[in-house]
N, C-alpha and C positions, 0 to 999 in steps of 0.2 A: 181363191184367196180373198178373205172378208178387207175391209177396211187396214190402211196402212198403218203401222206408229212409227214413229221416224223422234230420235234416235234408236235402235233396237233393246227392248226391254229383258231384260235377265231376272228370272227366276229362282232365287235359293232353293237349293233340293233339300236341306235339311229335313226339312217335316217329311220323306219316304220313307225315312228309318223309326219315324213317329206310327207310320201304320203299314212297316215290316213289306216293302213295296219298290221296286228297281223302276231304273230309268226306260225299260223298255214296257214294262207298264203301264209309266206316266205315258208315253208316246200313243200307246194303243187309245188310253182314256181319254188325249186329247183329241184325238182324231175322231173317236165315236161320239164324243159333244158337241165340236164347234168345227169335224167335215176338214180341219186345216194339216196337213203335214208340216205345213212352214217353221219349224220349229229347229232349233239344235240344241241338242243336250251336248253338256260337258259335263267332268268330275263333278263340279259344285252349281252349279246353274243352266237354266234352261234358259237358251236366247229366243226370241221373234220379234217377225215386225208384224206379227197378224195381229188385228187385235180380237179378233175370237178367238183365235187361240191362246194369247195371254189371259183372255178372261177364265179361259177355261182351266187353265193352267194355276189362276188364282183362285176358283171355285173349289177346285181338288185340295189345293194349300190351305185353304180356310177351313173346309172339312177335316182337316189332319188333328187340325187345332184340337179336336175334341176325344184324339187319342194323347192327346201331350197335357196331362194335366199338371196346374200350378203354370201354366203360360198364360198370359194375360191373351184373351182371345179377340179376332178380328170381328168388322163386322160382317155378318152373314145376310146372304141374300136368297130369300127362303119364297116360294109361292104357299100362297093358305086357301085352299080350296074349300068353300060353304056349298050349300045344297043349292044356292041361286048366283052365285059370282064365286070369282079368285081373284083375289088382294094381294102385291104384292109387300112385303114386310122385311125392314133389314136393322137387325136385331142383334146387340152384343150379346144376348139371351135365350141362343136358340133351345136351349131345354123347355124355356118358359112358352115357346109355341109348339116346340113338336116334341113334350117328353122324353121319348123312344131314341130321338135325333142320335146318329150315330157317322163317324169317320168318311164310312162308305157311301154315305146317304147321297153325295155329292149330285146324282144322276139322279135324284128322286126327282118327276115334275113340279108334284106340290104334297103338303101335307094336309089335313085334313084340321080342320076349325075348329071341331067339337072337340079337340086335345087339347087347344092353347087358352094361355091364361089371357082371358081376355081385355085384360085390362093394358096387358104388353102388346095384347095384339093391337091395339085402339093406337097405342103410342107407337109404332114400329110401321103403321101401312103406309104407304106412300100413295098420297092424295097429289091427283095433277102430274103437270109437267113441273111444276117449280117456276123460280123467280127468272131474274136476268138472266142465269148462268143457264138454262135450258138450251139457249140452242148456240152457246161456245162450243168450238173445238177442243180435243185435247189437251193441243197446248196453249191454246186460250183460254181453261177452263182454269187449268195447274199455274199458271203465270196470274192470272188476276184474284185467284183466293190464298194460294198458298206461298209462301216461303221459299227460299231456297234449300231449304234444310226438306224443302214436304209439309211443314206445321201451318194449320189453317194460321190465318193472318190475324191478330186481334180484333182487327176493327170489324170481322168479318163473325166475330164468335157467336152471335146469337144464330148462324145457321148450323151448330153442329148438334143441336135438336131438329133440325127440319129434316126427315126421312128422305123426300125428294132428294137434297142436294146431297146425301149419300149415296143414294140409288145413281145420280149422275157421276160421279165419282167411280163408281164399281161399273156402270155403263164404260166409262173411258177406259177401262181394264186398267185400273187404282187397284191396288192392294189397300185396304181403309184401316187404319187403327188409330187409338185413342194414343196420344203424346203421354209420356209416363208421367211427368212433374205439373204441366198446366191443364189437364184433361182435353185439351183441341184436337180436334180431328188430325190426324196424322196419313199421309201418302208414305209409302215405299218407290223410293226414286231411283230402283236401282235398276 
């Protein structure tokens, strides 16, 4: 068992029925990414306190997004592979880096460079570790930027352009989306 989360974090299953897919599925998928069993499914959500497993659990959900179309999609956390390095990139866009990008992709290691549009690709890599928030805890991370509702904090909104502090975010196994009304970064706290 990876890293603890404390409360235990639950997962909506909605998005299985997005890409025609059961719970015993999910289980299989999350065990071949993130190694974890620690999981419970139930009718409507999947509980753990792993946090590999949560994230893996959130990497499959994020992929789903792109069988559910007209859903405002999450941000994705994509590797980009060049012929001399791999760039990590977390992109409300992932068409704009990996065309082809598909549901099931969730397992791919990386995509390949020479598909994405490079100019998304420039805005979406995550350079560095990041600012102060780099080496918070989970629940030091979510307590000092965010809300209780999950919505970044205003004073705080010139980071939800910084790539880093959403790669830190989907590092704490965050489910990441944009807030419908103010565009600030958005947590699922459930």
């Amino acid at each position: 068992m990876g890293e603890e989360v404390r409360p235990p974090a639950a997962v909506p299953l909605d998005f299985l029925a997005w890409i025609d897919r059961d719970r015993a599925w999910l289980e299989q998928q999350i065990l071949a990414i993130s190694g974890s069993s620690s999981i419970k499914i139930g009718a409507a959500a999947l509980e753990t306190t792993d946090l590999d497993a949560l994230k893996a659990a959130n990497r499959i959900r994020t992929f789903a997004y792109l069988a559910a179309k007209g859903l405002r999609p999450p941000y994705f956390d994509l590797q980009v592979a060049a012929a001399d390095r791999t760039v990590r990139c977390i992109t409300k866009y992932p068409a704009s880096i990996a065309p082809d990008i598909g549901p099931m992709d969730f397992a791919r290691t990386s995509f390949p460079a020479e598909a994405a549009d490079q100019t998304e690709l420039k805005s979406c890599t995550v350079a560095g570790k990041g600012g102060d928030y780099a080496e918070l805890d989970r629940a030091a991370f979510r307590d000092r930027y965010f809300n209780a509702s999950g919505t970044l904090k205003p004073e705080f909104r010139d980071l939800r352009d910084d790539s880093a502090f959403k790669a830190k975010a989907i590092d704490e196994g965050f489910f990441l989306t944009t807030e419908d009304y103010s565009g600030l970064l958005q947590l699922d706290l459930r």
